[in-house]
C-alpha positions in Angstrom: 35.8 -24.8 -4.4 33.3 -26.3 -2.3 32.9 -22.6 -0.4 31.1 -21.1 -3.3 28.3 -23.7 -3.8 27.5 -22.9 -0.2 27.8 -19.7 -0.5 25.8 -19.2 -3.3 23.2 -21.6 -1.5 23.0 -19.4 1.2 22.2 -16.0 -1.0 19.5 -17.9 -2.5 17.8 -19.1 0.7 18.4 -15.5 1.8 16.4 -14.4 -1.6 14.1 -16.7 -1.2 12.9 -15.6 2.4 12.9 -12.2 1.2 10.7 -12.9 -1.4 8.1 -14.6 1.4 8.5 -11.5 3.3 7.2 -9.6 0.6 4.8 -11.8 -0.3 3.5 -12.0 3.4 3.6 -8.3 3.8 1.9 -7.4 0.4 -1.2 -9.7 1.4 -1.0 -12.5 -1.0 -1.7 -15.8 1.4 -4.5 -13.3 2.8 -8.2 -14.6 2.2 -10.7 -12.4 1.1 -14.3 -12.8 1.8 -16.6 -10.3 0.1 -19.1 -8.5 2.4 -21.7 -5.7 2.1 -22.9 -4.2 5.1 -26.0 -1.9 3.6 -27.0 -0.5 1.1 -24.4 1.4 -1.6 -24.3 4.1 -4.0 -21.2 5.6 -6.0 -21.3 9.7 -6.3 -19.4 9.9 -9.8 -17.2 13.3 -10.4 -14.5 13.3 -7.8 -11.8 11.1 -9.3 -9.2 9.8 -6.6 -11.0 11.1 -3.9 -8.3 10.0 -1.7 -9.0 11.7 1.5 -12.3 13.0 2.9 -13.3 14.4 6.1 -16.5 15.4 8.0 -17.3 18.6 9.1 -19.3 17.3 12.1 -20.7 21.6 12.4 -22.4 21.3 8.9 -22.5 17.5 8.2 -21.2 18.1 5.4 -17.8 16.5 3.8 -14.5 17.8 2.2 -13.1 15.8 -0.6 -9.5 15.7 -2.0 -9.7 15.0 -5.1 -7.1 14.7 -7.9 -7.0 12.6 -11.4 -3.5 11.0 -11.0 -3.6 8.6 -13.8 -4.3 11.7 -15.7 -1.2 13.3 -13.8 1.2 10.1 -14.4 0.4 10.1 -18.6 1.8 13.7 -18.3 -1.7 15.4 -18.3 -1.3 18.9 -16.4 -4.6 18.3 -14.8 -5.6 20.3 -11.8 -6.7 18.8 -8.5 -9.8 20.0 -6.8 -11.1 20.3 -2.9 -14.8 19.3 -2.6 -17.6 20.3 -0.2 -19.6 17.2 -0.8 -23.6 17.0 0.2 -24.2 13.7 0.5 -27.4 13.9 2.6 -28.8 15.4 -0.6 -30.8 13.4 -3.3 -29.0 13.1 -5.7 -26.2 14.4 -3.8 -24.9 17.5 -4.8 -20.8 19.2 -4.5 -18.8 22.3 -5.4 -15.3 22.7 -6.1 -14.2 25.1 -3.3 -10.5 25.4 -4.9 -12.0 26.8 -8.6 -10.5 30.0 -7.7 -7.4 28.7 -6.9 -4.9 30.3 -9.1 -2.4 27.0 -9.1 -3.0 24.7 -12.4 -0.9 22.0 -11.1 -2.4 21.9 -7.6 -2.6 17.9 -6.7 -3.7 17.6 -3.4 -3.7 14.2 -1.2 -4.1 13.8 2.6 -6.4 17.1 4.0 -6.9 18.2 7.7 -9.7 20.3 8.9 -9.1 22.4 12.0 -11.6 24.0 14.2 -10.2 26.9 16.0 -11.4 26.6 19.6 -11.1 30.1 20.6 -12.2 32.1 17.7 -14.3 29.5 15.7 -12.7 29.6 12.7 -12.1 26.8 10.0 -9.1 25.9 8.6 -8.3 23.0 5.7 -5.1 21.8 5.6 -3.8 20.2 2.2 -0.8 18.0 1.0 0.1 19.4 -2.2 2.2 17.4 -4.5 3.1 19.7 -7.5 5.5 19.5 -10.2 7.7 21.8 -8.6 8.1 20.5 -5.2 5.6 19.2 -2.1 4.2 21.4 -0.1 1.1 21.9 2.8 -1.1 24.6 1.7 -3.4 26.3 4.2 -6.8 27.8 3.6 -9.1 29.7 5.3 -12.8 27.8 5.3 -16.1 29.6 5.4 -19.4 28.7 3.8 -18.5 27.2 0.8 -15.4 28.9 0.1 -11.8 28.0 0.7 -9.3 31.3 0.6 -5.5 30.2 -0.2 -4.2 31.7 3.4 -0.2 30.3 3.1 2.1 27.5 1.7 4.1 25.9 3.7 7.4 24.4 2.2 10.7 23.0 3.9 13.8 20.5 3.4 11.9 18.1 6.1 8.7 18.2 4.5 10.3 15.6 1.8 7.2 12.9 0.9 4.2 14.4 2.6 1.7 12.0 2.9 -1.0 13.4 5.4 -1.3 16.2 7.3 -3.2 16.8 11.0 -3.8 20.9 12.1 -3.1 21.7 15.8 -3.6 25.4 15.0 -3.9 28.1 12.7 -0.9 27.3 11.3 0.5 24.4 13.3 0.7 20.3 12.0 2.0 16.8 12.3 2.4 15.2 8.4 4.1 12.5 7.8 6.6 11.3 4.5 5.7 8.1 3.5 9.3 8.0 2.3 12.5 10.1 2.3 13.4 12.2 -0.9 13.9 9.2 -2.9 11.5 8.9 -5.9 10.0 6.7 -8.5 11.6 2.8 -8.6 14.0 3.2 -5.5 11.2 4.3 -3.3 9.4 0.6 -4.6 12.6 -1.1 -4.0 12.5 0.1 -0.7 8.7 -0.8 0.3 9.1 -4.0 -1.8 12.0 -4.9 0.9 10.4 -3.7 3.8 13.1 -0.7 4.2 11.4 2.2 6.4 12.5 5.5 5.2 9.5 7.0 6.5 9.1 10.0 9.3 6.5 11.8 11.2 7.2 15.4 12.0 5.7 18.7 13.2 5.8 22.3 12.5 5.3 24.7 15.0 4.4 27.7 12.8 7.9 28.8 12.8 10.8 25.5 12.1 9.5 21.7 11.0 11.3 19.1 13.2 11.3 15.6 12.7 10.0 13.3 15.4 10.6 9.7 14.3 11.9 8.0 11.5 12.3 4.9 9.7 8.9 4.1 9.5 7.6 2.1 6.7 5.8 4.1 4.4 4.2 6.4 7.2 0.9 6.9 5.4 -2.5 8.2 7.7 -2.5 10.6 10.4 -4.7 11.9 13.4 -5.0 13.1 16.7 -7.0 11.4 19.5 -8.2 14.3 21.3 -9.5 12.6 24.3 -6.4 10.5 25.1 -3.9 12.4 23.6 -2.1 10.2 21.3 -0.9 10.9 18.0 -2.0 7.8 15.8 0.2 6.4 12.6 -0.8 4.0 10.1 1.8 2.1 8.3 0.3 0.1 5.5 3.8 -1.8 4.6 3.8 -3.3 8.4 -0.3 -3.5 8.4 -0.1 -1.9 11.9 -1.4 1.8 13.6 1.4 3.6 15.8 0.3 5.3 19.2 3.0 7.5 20.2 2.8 10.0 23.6 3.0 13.5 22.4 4.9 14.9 25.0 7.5 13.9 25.3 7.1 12.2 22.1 7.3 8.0 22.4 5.8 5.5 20.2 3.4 3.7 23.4 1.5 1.1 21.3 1.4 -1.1 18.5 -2.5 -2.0 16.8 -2.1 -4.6 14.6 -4.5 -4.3 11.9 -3.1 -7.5 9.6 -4.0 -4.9 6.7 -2.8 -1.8 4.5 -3.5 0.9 6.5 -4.4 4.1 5.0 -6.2 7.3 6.0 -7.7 7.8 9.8 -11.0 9.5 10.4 -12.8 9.3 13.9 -16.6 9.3 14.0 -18.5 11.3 16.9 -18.9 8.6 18.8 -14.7 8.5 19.2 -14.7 5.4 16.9 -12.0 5.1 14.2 -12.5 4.0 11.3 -9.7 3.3 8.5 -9.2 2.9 5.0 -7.1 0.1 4.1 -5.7 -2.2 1.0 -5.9 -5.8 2.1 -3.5 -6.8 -0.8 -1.2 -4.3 -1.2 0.7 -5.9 -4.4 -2.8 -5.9 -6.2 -3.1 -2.5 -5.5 0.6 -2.0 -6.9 -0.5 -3.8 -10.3 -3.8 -1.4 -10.0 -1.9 1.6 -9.7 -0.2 0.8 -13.2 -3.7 -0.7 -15.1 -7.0 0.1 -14.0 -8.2 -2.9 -15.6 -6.3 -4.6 -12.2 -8.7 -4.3 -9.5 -7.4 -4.0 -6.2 -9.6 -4.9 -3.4 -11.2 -2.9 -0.5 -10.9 -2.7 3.2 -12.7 -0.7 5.8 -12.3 -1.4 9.4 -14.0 0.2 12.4 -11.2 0.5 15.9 -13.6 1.2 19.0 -11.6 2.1 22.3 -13.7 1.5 25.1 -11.1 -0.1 26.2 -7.9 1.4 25.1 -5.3 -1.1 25.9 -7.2 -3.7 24.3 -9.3 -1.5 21.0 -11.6 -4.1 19.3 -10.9 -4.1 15.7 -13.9 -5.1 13.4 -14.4 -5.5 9.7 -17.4 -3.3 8.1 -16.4 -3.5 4.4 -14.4 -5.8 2.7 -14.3 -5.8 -1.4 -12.9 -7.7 -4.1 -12.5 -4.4 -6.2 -15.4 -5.1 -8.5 -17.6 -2.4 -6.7 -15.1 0.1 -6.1 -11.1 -0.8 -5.9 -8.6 0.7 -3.7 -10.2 2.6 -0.3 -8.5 4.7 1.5 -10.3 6.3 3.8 -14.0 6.1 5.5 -15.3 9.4 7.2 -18.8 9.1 9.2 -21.6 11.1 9.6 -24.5 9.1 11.6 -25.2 6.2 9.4 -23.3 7.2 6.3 -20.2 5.9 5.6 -18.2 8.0 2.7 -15.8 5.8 1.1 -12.5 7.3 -1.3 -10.1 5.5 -3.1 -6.4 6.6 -4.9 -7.6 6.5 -8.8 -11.7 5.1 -9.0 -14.0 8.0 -10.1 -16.6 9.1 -6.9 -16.6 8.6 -3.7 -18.8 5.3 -2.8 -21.3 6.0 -0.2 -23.0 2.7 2.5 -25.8 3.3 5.1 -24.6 1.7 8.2 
């Protein structure tokens, strides 16, 4: 008899540690001290502008934008691609996916490519529709996107972002496996990775690594060669060696870890959730504010990148960032659910 009292002991130490994980993990015993590093503005219109990018040619910025509270009260609301001029005053932005004849296209993570041999642009979109995800390509000029081809396979199971390598070439990444709804927040609520990065080739997808937890941002460093990762459960960015393909480095970022967007001065700058439980309650009530993160990675020196903090909110001034694209001294700020895309001068 006296086997089960120390058995049942033992489950509830067990419990109790995996409850500090979580707690640890989601940012709770984090400490929070508001900054503001210049002046701000909010440009009201794109709601959940959760992905933006520079197009360093024009200086001007595409926006993903998509409603999804709207979208989770069973609202069949359409998403929308942006070419945002924020140089402007006021600022001024077009939906370049009007045309688009798909009324439950909900993009996410976006990828602009540049071809290097012919010029042309390229946008590449997660799509997360009702019937399935998918990438969608489209062919950029001006201010017009044309719907070029949809990209759909088994492997392609929780897109999250996307990165272009060509015409019609990409790493993405799942932030989980096909599992859906409350097993998917089991599984981040207990640290369980069922996250992958992979890569079509513009013919098959292959998988590259899995297990990741919640494999979120994506990108490219161009000049060293790396593919970069951020994982937002384990508050860390992943360098891996593209070929052949082997995760090199570890950046510890201590925070949720969103979208990546490089500046032209090879800086990095990320969107990030500093208390990722907040930002669970926020995704359920707006009324919850979830606070904001932005840091800044600069890799002068690339086995030791400096990390810095540029913004850091409580959520009362915009909750939820997820990414921060630069253009000189702008920073463009997006977030999962808030209404515009909040703008700082460096």
């Amino acid at each position: 008899m006296k086997f089960i009292p120390k058995v049942l002991l033992f489950l509830l130490l067990v419990l109790v540690l995996i409850l500090l994980r979580t707690l640890y993990y989601g940012g709770i015993f984090r400490k929070l001290t508001n900054t503001n590093s210049g002046k701000l503005e909010i440009i009201t219109g794109m709601v959940g502008a959760e992905d933006i990018t520079i197009d360093h040619e024009t200086g001007l910025a595409i926006v993903s934008s998509c409603d999804r509270r709207k979208v989770a009260s069973g609202d069949p609301v359409k998403g929308a691609i942006y070419l945002l001029d924020f140089k402007n005053s006021p600022a001024t932005y077009i939906d370049m996916t009007q045309t688009f004849d798909q009324k439950d296209f909900r993009p996410h993570g976006i990828s602009l490519f540049i071809d290097p041999v012919d010029s042309s642009k390229w946008v590449f979109v997660v799509n997360h529709r009702s019937s399935g995800h998918s990438i969608e390509i489209f062919k950029y000029s001006d201010s017009t996107l044309t719907h070029s081809e949809t990209i759909k396979h088994e492997l392609i199971q929780r897109p999250n972002d996307v990165v272009a390598t060509g015409k019609r070439s990409f790493y993405f990444t799942n932030d989980h496996d096909k599992n859906d709804g409350t097993k998917a927040t089991i599984e981040d609520l207990l640290l369980i990775g069922t996250g992958s990065v992979g890569y079509f080739d513009g013919q098959d997808v292959k998988l590259l690594d899995t297990g990741i937890r919640y494999a979120n941002g994506i990108t490219i460093d161009e000049v060293r060669k790396k593919l970069l990762i951020a994982s937002p459960t384990d508050g860390n960015i992943y360098l891996y060696n593209l070929n052949p393909f082997t995760k090199i480095q570890t950046l510890k970022c201590n925070t949720g870890v969103d979208n990546l967007e490089w500046d032209a001065d090879g800086n990095l700058w990320v969107g990030a959730h500093p208390k990722l439980l907040k930002f669970l309650k926020h995704s359920k009530d707006k009324k919850n504010l979830s606070p904001s993160h932005i840091i800044k990675i600069n890799f002068d020196n690339p086995e030791k990148p400096q990390i810095s903090d540029f913004y850091v909110s409580d959520g009362a001034q915009f909750s939820g960032s997820t990414v921060a694209a630069v253009y000189q001294n702008t920073v463009l700020i997006g977030s999962v659910f808030e209404d515009g895309v909040l703008v700082l001068k460096k």
